[in-house]
Backbone as numpy.savetxt, mean C-alpha at the origin, in Angstrom:
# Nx Ny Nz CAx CAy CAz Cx Cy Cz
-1.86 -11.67 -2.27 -2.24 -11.06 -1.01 -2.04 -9.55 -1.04
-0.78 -9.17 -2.06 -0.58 -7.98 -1.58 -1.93 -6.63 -2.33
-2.25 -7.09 -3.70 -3.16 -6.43 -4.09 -4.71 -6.55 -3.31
-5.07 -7.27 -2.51 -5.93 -7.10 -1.89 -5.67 -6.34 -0.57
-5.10 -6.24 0.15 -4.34 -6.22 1.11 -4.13 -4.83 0.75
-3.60 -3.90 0.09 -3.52 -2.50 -0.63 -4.66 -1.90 -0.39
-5.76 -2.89 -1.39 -6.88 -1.93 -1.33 -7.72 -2.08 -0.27
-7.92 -2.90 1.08 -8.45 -2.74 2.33 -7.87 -2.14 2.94
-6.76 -1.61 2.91 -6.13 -0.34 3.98 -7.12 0.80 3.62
-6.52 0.73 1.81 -7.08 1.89 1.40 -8.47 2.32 1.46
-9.21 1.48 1.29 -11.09 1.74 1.77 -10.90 1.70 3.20
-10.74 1.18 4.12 -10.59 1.42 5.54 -10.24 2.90 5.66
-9.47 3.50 5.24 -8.82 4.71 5.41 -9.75 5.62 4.78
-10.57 5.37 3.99 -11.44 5.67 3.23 -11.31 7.28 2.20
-9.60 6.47 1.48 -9.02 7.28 0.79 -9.43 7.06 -1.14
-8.99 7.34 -1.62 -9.23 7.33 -3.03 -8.36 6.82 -3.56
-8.19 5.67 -4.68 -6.73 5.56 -5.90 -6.08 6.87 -5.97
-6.99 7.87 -6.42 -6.32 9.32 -6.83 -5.57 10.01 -5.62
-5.85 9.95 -4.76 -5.14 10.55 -3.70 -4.18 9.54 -3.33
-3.87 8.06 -3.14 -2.76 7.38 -2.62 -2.09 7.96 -3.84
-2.14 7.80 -5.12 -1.58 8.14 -6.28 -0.20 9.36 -5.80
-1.39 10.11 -5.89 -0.67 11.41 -5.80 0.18 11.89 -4.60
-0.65 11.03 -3.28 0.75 11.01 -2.08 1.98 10.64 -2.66
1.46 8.68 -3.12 3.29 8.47 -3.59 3.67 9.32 -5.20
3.10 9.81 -5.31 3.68 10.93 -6.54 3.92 9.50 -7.57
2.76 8.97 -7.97 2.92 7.76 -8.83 1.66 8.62 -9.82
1.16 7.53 -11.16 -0.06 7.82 -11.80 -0.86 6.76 -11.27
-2.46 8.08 -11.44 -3.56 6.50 -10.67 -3.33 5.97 -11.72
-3.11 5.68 -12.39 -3.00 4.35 -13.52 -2.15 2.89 -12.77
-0.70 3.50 -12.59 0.31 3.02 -11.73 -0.43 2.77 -10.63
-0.93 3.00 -9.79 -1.79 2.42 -8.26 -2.78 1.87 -8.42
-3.71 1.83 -9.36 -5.06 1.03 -10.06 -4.40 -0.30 -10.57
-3.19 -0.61 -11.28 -2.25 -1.74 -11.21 -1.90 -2.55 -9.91
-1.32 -1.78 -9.24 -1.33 -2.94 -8.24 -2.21 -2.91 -7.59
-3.54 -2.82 -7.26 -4.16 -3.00 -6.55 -5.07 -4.17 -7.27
-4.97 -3.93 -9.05 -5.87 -4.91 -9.80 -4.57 -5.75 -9.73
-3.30 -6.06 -9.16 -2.76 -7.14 -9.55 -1.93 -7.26 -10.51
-1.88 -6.22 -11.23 -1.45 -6.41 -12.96 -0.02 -5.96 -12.80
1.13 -5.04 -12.08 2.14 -4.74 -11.89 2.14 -4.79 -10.42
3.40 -5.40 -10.08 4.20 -5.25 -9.01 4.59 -4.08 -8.49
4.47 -3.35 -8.07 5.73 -2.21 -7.24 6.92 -2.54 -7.00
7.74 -1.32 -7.14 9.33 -1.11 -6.83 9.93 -1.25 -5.74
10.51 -1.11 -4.42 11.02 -1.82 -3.48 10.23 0.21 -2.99
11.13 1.43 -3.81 10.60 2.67 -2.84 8.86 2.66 -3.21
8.61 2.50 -3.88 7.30 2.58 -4.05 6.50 1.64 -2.94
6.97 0.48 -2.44 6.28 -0.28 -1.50 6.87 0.72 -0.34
7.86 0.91 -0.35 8.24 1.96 1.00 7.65 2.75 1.18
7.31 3.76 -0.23 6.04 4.92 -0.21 4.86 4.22 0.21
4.12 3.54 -0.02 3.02 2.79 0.18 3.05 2.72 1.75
4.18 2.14 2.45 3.82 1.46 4.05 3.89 2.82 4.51
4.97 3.88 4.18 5.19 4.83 4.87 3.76 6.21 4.69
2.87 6.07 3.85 1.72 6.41 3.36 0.87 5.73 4.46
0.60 4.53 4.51 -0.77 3.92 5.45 -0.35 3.98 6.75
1.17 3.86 6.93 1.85 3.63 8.06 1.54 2.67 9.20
1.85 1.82 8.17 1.99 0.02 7.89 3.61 -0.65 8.02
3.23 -1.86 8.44 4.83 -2.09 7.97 5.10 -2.71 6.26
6.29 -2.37 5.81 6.18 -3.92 4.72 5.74 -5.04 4.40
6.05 -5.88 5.93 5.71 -7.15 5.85 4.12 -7.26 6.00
3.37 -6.35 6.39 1.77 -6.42 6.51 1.07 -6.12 4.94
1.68 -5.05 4.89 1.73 -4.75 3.35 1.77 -5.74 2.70
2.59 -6.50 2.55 2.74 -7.53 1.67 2.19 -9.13 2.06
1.72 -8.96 3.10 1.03 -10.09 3.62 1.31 -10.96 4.39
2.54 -10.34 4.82 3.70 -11.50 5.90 3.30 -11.81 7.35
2.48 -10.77 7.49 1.94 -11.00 8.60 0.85 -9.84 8.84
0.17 -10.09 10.01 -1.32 -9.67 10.07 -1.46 -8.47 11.10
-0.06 -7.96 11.43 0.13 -6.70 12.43 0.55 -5.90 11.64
-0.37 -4.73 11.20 0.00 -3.69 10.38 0.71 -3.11 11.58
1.03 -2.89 12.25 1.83 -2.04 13.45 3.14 -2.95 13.63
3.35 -3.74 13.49 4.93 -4.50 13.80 5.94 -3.76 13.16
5.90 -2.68 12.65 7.24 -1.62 12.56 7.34 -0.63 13.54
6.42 -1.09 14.49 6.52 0.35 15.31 7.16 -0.07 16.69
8.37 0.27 17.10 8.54 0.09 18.70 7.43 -0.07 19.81
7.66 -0.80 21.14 6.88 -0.83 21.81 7.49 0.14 22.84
């Protein structure tokens, strides 16, 4: 879930591999991985990631379907 789930934020947002890359100060190589599935991310790197789309974790990762459930009401 989560590599799909990555890259529909990211086309929604209608950002580039190269630019999430370089927000989380990763290589597009490293972000072209998880998005194809092939490596996992690190616990800050998923943090960089939610705090990048400004998402929560658990949407991020597929736990649930409210990318906004980190945010106070």
């Amino acid at each position: 879930m989560f590599p799909q789930r990555l890259k529909e934020i990211r086309k929604s947002k209608h950002i580039t591999q190269k630019q999430v890359a370089s927000a989380i100060e990763a290589t597009e190589r490293s972000y072209q991985s998880y998005e194809y599935g092939k490596h996992q991310p690190t616990l800050p790197v998923l943090i960089a990631l939610a705090d990048y789309f400004d998402v929560s974790l658990d949407y991020l990762t597929g736990r649930c379907n409210n990318p906004n459930s980190h945010k106070l009401p």
